[in-house]
C-alpha positions in Angstrom: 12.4 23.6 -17.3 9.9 21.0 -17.0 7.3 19.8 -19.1 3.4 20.3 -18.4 1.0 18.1 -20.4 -1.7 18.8 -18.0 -5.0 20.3 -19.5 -5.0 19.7 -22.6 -7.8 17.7 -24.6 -5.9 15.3 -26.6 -2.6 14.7 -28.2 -3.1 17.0 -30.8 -3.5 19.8 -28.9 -0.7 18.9 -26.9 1.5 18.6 -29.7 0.4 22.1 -31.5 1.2 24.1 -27.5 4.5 22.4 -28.0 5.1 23.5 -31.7 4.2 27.4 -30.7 6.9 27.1 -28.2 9.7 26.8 -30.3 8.5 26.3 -34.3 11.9 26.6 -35.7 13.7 23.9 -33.7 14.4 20.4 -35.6 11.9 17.8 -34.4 12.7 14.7 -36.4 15.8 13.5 -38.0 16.3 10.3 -40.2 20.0 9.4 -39.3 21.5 7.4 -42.8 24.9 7.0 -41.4 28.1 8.3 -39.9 29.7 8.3 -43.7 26.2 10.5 -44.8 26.7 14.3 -45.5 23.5 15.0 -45.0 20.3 13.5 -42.9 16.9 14.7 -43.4 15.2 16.8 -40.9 11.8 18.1 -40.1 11.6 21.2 -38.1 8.7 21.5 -35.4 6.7 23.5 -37.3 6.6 21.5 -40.8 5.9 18.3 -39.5 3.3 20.1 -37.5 1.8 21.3 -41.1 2.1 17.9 -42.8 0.8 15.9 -40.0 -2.3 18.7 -40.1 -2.8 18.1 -43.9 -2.7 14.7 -43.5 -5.2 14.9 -41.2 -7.2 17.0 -43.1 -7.7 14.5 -45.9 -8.1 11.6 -43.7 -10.8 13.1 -42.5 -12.3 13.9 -45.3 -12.6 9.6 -46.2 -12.9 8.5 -42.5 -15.3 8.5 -39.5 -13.9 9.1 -36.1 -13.2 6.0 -35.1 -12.0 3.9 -38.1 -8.9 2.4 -38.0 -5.7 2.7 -39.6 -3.4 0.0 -40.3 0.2 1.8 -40.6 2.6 -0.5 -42.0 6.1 1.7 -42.5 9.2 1.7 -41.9 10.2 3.9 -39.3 10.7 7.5 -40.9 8.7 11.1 -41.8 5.9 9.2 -43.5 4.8 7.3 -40.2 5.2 9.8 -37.9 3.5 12.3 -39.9 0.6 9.6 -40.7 0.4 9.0 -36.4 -0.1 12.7 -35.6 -3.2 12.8 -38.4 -4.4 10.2 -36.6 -4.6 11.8 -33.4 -5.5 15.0 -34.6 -8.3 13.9 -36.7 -9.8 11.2 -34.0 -9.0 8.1 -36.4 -7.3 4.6 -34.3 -3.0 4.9 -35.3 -2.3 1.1 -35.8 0.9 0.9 -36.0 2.4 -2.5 -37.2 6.2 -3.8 -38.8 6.6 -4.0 -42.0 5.5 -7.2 -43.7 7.9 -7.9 -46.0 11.2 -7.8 -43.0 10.1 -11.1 -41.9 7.6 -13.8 -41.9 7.0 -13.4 -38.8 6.2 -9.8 -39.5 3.8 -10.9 -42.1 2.2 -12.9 -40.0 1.5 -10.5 -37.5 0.2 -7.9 -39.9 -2.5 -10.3 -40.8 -3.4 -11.4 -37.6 -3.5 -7.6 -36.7 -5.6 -6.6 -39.5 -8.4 -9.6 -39.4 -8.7 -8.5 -35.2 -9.4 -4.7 -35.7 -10.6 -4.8 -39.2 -9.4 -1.5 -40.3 -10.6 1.0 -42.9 -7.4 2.3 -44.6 -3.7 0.4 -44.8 -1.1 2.4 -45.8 2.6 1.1 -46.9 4.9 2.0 -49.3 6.9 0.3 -52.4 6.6 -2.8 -52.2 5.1 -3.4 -49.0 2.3 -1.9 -50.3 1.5 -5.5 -52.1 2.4 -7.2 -49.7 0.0 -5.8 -47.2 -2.4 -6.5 -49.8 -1.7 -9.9 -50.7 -2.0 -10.6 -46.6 -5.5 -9.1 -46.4 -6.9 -10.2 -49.6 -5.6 -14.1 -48.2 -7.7 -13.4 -45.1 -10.5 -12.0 -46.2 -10.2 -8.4 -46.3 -9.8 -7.6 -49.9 -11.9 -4.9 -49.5 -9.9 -2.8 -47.6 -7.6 -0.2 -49.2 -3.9 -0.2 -49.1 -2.3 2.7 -50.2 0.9 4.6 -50.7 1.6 7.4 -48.1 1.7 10.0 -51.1 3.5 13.4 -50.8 2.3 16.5 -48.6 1.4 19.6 -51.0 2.4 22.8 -50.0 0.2 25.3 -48.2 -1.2 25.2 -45.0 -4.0 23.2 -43.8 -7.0 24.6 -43.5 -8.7 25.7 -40.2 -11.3 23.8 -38.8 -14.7 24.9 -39.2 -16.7 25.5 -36.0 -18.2 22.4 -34.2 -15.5 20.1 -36.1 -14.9 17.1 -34.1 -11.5 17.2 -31.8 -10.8 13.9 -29.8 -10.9 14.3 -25.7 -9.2 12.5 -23.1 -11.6 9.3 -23.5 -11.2 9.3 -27.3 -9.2 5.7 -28.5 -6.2 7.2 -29.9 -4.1 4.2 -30.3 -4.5 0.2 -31.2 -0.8 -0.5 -29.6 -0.6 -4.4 -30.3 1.4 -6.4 -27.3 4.6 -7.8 -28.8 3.3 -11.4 -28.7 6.2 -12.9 -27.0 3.6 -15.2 -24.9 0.4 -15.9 -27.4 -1.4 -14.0 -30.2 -1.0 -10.5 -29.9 -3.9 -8.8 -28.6 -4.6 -5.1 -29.5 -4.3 -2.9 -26.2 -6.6 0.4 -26.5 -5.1 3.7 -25.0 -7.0 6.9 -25.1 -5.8 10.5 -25.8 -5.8 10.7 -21.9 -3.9 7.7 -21.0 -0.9 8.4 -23.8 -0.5 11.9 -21.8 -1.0 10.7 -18.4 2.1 8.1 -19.2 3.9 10.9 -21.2 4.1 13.2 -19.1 4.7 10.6 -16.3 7.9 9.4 -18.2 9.1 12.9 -18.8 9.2 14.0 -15.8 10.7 11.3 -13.8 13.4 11.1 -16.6 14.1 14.8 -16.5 13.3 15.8 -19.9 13.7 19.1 -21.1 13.0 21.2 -24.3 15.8 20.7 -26.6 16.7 17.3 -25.4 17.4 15.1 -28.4 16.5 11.4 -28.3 18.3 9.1 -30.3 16.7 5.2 -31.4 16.9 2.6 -33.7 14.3 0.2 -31.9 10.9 0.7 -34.6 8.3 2.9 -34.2 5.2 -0.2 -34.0 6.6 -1.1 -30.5 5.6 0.8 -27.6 9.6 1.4 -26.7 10.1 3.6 -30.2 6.0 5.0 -30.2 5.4 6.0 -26.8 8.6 6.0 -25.1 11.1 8.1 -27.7 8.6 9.1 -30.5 5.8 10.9 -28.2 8.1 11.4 -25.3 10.5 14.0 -27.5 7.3 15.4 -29.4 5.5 16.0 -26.4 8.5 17.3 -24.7 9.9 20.0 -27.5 12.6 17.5 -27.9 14.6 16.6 -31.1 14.3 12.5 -32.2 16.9 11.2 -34.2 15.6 7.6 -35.5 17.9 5.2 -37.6 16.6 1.5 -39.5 16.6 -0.7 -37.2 18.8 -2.7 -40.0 21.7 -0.6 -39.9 21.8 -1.4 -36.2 22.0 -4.4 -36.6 24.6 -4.7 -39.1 27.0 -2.3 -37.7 26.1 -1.4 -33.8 28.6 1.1 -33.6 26.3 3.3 -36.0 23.9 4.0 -32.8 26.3 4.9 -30.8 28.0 7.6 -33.0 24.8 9.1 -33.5 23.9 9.2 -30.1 27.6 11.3 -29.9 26.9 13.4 -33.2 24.0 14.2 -32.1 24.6 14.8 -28.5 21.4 12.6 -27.4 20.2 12.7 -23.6 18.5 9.9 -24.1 18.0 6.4 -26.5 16.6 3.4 -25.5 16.8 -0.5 -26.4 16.5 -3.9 -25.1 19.0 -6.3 -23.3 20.8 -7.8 -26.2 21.4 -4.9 -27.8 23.6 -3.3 -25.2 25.3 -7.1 -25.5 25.8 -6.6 -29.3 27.6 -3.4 -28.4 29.8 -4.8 -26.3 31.1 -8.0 -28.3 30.3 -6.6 -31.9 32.0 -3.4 -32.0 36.0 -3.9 -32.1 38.5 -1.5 -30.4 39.3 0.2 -33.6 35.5 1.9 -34.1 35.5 3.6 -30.4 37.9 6.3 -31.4 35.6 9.5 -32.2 32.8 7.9 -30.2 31.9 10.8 -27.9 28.6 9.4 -25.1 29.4 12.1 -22.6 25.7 14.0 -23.6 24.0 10.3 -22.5 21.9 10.9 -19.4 19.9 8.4 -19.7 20.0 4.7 -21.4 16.8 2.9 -21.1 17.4 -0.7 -20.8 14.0 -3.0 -21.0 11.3 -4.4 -23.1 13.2 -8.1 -21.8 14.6 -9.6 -19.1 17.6 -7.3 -17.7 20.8 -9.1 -17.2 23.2 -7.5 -15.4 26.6 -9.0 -16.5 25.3 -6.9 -19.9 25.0 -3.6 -18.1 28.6 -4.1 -16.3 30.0 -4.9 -19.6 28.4 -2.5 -21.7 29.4 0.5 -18.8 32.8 -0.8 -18.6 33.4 -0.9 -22.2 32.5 2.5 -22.9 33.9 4.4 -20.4 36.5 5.8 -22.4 34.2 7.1 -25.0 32.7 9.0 -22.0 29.5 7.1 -20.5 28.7 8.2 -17.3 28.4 5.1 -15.0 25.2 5.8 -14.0 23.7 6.2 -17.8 22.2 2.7 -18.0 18.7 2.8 -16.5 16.3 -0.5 -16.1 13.4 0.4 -17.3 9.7 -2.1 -16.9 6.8 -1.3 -18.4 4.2 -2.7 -21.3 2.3 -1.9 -23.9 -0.8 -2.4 -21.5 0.4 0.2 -19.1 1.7 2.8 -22.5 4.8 1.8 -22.0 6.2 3.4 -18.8 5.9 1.9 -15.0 9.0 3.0 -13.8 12.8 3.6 -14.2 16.0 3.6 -12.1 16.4 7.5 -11.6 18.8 9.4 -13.9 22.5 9.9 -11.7 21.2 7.0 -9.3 23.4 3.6 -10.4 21.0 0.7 -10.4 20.7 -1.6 -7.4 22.0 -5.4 -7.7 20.9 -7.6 -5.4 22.6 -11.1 -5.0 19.8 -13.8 -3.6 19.6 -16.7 -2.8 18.7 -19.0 -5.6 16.7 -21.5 -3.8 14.2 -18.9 -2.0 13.9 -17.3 -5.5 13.0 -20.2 -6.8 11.0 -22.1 -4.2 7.1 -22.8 -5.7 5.6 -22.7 -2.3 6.3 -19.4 -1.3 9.4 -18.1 -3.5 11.3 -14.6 -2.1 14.2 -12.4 -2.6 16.5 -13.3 0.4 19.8 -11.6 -0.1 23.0 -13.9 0.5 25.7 -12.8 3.2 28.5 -14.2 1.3 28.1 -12.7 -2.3 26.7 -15.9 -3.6 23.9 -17.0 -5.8 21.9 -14.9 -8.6 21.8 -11.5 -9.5 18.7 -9.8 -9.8 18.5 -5.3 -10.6 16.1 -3.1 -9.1 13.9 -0.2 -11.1 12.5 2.4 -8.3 9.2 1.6 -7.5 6.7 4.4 -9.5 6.7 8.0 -8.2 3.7 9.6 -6.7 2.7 11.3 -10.2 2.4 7.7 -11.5 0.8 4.4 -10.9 -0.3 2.4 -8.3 2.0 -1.3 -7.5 1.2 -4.2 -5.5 2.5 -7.4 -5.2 -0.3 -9.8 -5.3 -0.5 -13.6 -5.0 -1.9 -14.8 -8.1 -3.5 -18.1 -6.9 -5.3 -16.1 -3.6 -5.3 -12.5 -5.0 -4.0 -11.5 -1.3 -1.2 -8.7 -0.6 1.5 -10.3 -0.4 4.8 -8.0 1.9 8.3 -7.2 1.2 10.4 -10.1 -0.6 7.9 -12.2 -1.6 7.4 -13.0 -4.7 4.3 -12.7 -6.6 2.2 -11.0 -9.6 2.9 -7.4 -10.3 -0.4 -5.4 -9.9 -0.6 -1.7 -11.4 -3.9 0.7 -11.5 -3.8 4.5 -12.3 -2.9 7.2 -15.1 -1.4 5.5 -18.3 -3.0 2.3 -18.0 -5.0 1.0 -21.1 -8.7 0.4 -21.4 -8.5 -3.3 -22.1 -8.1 -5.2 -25.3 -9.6 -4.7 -28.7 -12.8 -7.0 -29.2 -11.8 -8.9 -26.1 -14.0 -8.3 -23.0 -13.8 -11.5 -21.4 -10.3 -11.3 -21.3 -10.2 -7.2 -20.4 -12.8 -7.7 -17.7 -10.4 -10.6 -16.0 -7.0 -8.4 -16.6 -8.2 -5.2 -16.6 -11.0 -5.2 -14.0 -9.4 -7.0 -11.0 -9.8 -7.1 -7.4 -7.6 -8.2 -4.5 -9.2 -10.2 -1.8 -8.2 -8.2 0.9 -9.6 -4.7 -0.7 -12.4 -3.3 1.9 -15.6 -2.9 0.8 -15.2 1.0 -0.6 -12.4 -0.8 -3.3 -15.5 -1.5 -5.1 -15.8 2.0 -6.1 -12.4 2.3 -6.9 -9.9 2.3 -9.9 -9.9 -1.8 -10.8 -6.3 -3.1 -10.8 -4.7 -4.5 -14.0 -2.5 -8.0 -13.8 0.5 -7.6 -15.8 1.1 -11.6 -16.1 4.9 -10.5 -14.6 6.7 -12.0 -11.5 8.4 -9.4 -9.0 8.8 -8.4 -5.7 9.8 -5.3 -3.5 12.3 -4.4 -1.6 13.4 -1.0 0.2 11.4 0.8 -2.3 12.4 -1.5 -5.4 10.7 -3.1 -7.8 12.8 -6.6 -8.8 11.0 -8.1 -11.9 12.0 -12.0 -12.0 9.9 -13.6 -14.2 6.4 -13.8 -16.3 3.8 -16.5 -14.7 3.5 -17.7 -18.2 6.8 -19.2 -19.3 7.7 -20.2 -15.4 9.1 -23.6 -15.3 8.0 -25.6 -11.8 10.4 -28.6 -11.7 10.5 -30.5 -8.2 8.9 -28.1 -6.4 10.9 -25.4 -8.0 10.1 -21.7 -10.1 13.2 -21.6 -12.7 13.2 -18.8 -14.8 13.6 -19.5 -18.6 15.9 -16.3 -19.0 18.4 -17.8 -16.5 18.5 -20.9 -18.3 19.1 -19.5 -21.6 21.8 -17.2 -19.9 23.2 -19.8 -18.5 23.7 -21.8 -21.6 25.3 -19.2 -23.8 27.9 -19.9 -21.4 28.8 -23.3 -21.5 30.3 -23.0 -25.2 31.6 -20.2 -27.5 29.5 -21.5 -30.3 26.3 -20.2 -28.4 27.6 -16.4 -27.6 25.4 -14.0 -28.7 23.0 -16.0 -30.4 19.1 -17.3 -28.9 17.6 -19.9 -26.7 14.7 -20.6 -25.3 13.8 -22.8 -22.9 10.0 -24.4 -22.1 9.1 -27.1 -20.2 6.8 -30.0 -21.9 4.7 -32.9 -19.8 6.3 -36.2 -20.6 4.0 -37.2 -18.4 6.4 -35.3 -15.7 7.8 -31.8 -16.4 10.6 -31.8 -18.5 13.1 -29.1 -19.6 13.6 -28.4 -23.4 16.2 -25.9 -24.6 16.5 -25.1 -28.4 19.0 -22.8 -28.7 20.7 -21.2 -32.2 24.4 -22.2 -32.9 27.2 -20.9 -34.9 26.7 -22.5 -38.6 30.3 -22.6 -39.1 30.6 -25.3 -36.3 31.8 -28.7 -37.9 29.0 -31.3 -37.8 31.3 -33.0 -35.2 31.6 -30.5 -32.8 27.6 -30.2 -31.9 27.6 -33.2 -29.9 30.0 -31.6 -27.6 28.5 -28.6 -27.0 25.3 -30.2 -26.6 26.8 -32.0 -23.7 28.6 -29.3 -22.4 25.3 -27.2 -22.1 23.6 -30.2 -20.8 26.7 -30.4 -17.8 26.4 -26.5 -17.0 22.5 -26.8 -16.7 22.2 -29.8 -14.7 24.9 -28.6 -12.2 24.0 -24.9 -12.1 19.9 -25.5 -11.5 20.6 -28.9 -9.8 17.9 -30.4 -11.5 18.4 -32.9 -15.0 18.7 -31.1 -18.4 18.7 -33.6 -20.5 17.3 -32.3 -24.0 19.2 -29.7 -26.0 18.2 -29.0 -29.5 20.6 -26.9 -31.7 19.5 -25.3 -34.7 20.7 -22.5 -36.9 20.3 -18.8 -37.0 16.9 -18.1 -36.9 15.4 -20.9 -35.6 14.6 -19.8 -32.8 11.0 -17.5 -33.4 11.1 -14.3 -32.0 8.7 -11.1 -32.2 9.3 -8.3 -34.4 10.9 -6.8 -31.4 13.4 -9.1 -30.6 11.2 -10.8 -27.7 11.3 -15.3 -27.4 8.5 -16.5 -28.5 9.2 -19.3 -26.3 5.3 -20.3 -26.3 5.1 -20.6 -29.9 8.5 -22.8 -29.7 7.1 -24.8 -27.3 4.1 -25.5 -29.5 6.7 -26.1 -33.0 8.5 -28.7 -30.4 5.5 -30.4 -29.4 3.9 -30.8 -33.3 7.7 -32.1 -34.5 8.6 -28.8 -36.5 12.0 -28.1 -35.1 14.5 -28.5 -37.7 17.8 -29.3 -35.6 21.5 -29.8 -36.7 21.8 -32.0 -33.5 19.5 -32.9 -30.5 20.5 -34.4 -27.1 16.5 -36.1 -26.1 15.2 -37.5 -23.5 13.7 -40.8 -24.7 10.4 -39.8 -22.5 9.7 -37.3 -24.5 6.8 -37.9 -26.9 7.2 -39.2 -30.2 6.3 -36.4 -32.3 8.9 -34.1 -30.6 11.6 -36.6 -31.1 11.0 -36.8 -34.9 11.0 -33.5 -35.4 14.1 -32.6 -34.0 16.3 -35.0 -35.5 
């Protein structure tokens, strides 16, 4: 059975057709363990009546319109809280809880002083936290309050001429993950959220009953839009776990993927690598992944030494080979562009390094002897879904198969534009290719993702973001491959992060800072220093002279695991990098070389 989303007014709506269907069915689940008796569960049909209460008494307070700042953790309380948004026409705002991180923190306020919003809501002692943030930039006025329990009893019917959200309605402030700059708040309407829904489910193959299984949280557009709304929309069952317990024992996803005989789940890049070094022979016994169809792998840069492992490694507990699915999309586009097809195994390509990396006019040219870099394919999107080019950025010209250039997308799911932005919106929203005719003018703008990529027989290859390129004698390198790369020149380095950023000195110069075992003896850094330092020079063929190691957690990521390698660049530059060792450049400028001493 498939799913049909189309004709209906808003999410809402869309939601309550799916609820009729099948009220009795469980909807949400809030996994606390394999050693748990018991895990909380929501059937369609309650969390139907508490989101409608909720909404009810939201809007009550609230104008269509307002916004509101939800900082939870991922569980009943925020998904009950998002559905009374949508129902009652009030801006979801989703955001991480402050008090995980400081990084976290500091996004919640930078969030909150862009989209100035009339309600916070956060529990225990979040709840102060939140507070604290605003009332330090200038929005003590703003309420932050507990989530508060649902009463019994239904909610009350509309009365006539009450206002429901349509298609154009803002339904959703989904913030971009910040992994390049500030984060900038990307408005979807009611209409877009089900165009990309609906998009997603049907090129994955979801069905009613399917259960979804996560641990990624519910404020990025991964857990939101592509699980969360996905198995709501779809009459299926999500079973969500902290992402904490993930990270302290992996194997904890996977056996509720298995006890709960999940079709689908969904992560980024590392965490299939966690899996696969983290979780020890003795934990795969009972681990049953035969019910995986699909394994969404994005949100970061795909490597596929990860995938092989990760497929490999848990054969036995019965993955299907083809399970793992490359997934690309963004928060500006929903969250879905495309995916590898469920049963088709991704397509590897092996190029040629120096084409893919050639700042004149870079392509994919596939090597006849097996040699040179990897790079996986997603399907290009289905007819149901958006538009791709590949576009030179400097010209805006078409650019054919192989070569490289800016991804270009236009069509259903795509996002209005940024929040109090229009400069910006109007130049990444509202583009136009310099070979359009002159009827483009009437048509659907195009919106520039900022991503590097080419196509090939129908694929999509992502390689890059235009951003965080490094151009070093006349050549693109990738920071992703550099940071891979590293993590290989010295045990000390596996599994933890890098990034790598390039700083004038007057030339372009390479930086890598990159996180390092604690436990190493002080003695030991200078020789992994030089070893990465030999494995980068001789596997890019250009000089790599400046490594910085620092501990865990040095390297600044977002709140969904993404490099902030901007912001690194920037600590670099002012001196803030706190290293254990550092292999410089004596070019580099001073303030950089006091810093990371």
């Amino acid at each position: 059975m498939t799913i049909d989303l189309a004709g209906h007014r808003n999410l809402g709506d869309a939601f309550g057709e799916r609820v009729a269907s099948g009220p009795d069915r469980p909807a949400l689940t809030i996994y606390r363990g394999s050693a748990a008796t018991e895990h909380p569960t929501l059937t369609a049909a309650e969390l139907h009546r508490r989101a409608r209460l909720r909404a009810a008494a939201l809007s009550a307070r609230f104008t269509p319109g307002d916004r509101v700042l939800l900082a939870l953790p991922s569980g009943p309380e925020l998904v009950e809280l998002y559905l009374a948004c949508l129902i009652a026409g009030l801006v979801a705002v989703p955001v991480p809880v402050p008090g995980s991180s400081t990084v976290a923190g500091e996004r919640v306020a930078a969030i909150a002083r862009d989209c100035a919003p009339s309600l916070a809501v956060a529990s225990g002692e979040d709840r102060e936290a939140v507070a604290e943030r605003l009332r330090d930039h200038g929005l003590g006025e703003v309420p932050v309050e507990e989530p508060g329990e649902v009463a019994p009893g239904e909610a009350a019917e509309p009365p006539q001429g009450a206002y429901r959200p349509g298609p154009d309605t803002l339904g959703v402030l989904q913030y971009s993950s910040g992994s390049t700059g500030t984060p900038k708040g990307v408005m979807l309407t009611h209409g877009d959220i089900l165009a990309d829904i609906a998009a997603l489910a049907a090129d994955c193959g979801a069905t009613p009953g399917d259960a979804f299984g996560i641990w990624i949280p519910l404020h990025h557009d991964m857990g939101l839009f592509g699980m969360l709304t996905t198995a709501l929309l779809s009459g299926g069952h999500l079973v969500m776990m902290p992402p904490g317990d993930f990270v302290r024992r992996p194997v904890e996803w996977l056996r509720l993927l298995g006890e709960y005989g999940c079709a689908f789940t969904a992560a980024p890049n590392f965490a299939f690598d966690m899996c696969t070094r983290h979780i020890p022979d003795a934990q795969l016994e009972g681990l049953d992944l035969s019910g995986l169809r699909v394994a969404f792998n994005g949100s970061e840069p795909i490597h596929v030494p990860t995938m092989t492992a990760f497929t490999k490694r848990f054969a036995t507990a019965g993955l299907r080979p083809d399970a793992l699915s490359p997934a690309y999309g963004m928060a500006e586009a929903t969250v879905y562009v495309t995916v590898t097809p469920p049963g088709a195994v991704p397509t590897v390509l092996v190029v040629d390094p120096r084409r893919l990396e050639d700042a004149e006019a870079p392509e994919l040219h596939v090597t006849s002897g097996g040699d040179g870099r990897e790079v996986v394919g997603h399907s290009a999107p289905r007819p149901h879904g958006v538009e791709l080019r590949i576009v030179d950025p400097r010209t805006g010209r078409t650019l054919p198969e192989r070569a490289i250039g800016e991804i270009w997308l236009r069509g259903p799911g795509i996002g209005r534009g940024y929040w109090n932005q229009p400069e910006l919106s109007a130049r990444t929203f509202a583009a136009r290719r310099a070979d359009d005719d002159d009827t483009a003018a009437t048509e659907t703008p195009w919106f520039r993702s900022g991503d590097l990529g080419a196509l090939l027989d129908g694929e999509l290859y992502v390689t890059g973001r235009i951003k965080e390129l490094l151009i070093v004698h006349g050549r693109n390198l990738f920071p992703q491959d550099l940071e891979q790369e590293a993590r290989a020149a010295h045990p000390a380095l596996a599994g933890f992060n890098g990034a790598a950023f390039s700083v004038p000195a007057p030339d372009e110069r390479i930086v890598l800072v990159h996180e390092i075992d604690n436990r190493l003896p002080a003695e030991e850094l200078p020789v992994v220093a030089a070893a990465v330092i030999r494995r980068l020079t001789v596997a890019f063929g250009v000089p790599v002279r400046n490594v910085v190691l620092v501990r865990r957690g040095g390297v600044r990521r977002t709140t969904s695991g993404k490099i902030q390698r901007a912001a690194m660049r920037e600590q670099f530059l002012a001196g803030g990098v706190q290293a254990l060792h550092a292999e410089l450049d004596p070019g580099l400028p001073r303030s950089a070389q006091a810093g990371a001493q």
